[in-house]
N, C-alpha and C positions, 0 to 999 in steps of 0.2 A: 504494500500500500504506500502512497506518495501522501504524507501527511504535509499540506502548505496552509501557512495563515491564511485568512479571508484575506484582509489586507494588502499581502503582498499578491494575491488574487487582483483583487482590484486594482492594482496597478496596471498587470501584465492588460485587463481589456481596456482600460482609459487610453493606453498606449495604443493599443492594436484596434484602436476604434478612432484615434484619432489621425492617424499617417493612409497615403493611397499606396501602398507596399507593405510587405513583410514586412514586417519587427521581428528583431529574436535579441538571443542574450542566454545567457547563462541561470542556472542554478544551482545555489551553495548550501550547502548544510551536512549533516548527519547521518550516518546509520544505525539503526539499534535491529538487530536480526535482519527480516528479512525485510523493516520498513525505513522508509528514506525521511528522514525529514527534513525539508528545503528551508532555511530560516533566511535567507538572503538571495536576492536576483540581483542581477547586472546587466546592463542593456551593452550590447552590443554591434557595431555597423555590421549591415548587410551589405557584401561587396558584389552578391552575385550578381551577373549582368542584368537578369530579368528580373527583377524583384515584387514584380505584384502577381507573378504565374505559379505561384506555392512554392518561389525558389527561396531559400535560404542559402548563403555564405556564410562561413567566420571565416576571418584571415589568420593562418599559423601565428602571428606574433599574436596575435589580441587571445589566440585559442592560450598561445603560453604564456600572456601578462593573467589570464584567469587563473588556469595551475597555480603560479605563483603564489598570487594574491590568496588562493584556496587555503595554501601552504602555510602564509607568515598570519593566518589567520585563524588555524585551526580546525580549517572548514575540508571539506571533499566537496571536489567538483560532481557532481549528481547527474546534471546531463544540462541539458538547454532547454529552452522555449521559442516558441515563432507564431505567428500569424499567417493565419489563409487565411483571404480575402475572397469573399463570395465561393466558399468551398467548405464543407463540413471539415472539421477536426478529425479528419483522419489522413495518417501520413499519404503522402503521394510516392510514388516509385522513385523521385526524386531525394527524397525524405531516406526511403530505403536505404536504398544505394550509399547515401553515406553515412550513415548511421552505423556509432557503436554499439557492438552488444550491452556493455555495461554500462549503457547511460540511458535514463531517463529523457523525453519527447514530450513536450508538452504543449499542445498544438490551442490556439486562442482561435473560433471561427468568429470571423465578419462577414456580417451580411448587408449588405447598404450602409455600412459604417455604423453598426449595430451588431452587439454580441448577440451570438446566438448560442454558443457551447465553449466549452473548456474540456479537452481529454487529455490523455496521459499515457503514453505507450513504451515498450520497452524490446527492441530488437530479440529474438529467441536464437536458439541454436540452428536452429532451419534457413536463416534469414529473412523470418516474417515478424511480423511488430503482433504481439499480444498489449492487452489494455492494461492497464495496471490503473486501480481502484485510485479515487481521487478521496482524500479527506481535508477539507477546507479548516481542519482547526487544527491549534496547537495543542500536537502530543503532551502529556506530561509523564 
């Protein structure tokens, strides 16, 4: 299960509701067994060429000032987040393809610059994205 604040919830759609392209960025936090807890996002530029066609980029420096920052912070990088635009929350083949096994997805949909969902997937051994459970509150 992906346990994230409402809060930092709310950011990820104010974001992805207000730009005509993908957002993404990062998320940092925790592990306790087998659940994640994200206590921190970080936005980061989208470089890919298309940016409002479900494409997401990160650029390798920005990918390892994240690590870093994970690092002198006590944090685990968890996976990312992004926005499709006028496209349900679920990853695209594009999404696939470069996607970590060990990292969390966590896809924000816009619909006419209107949320409509929030999902959360997780690349499998197969190379297919299973969902991994969303819990808007903070673990204790």
């Amino acid at each position: 299960m992906l346990y994230i604040e409402k809060d930092l919830v709310d950011d990820l759609i104010t974001v992805a509701e207000s730009i005509d392209e993908e957002c993404c960025g990062f998320l940092f936090g925790n592990e306790r067994f087998e659940d994640r807890i994200v206590t921190e996002t970080m936005v980061a530029q989208n470089v890919a060429k298309n940016r409002r066609d479900r494409l997401f980029e990160i650029s390798p420096k920005e990918y390892l000032d994240a690590e870093r920052y994970a690092d002198a912070n006590n944090l685990k990088l968890l996976g990312f987040y992004h926005s499709h635009l006028d496209h349900p929350a679920i990853p695209s083949e594009s999404d696939r393809i470069a996607a970590y096994p060990e990292m969390s997805y966590l896809i924000v949909s816009v619909i006419n610059r209107k949320f409509k969902d929030i999902r959360s997937w997780r690349l499998n051994a197969s190379a297919r994205f299973d969902e991994e459970v969303i819990n808007d509150r903070t673990i204790n």
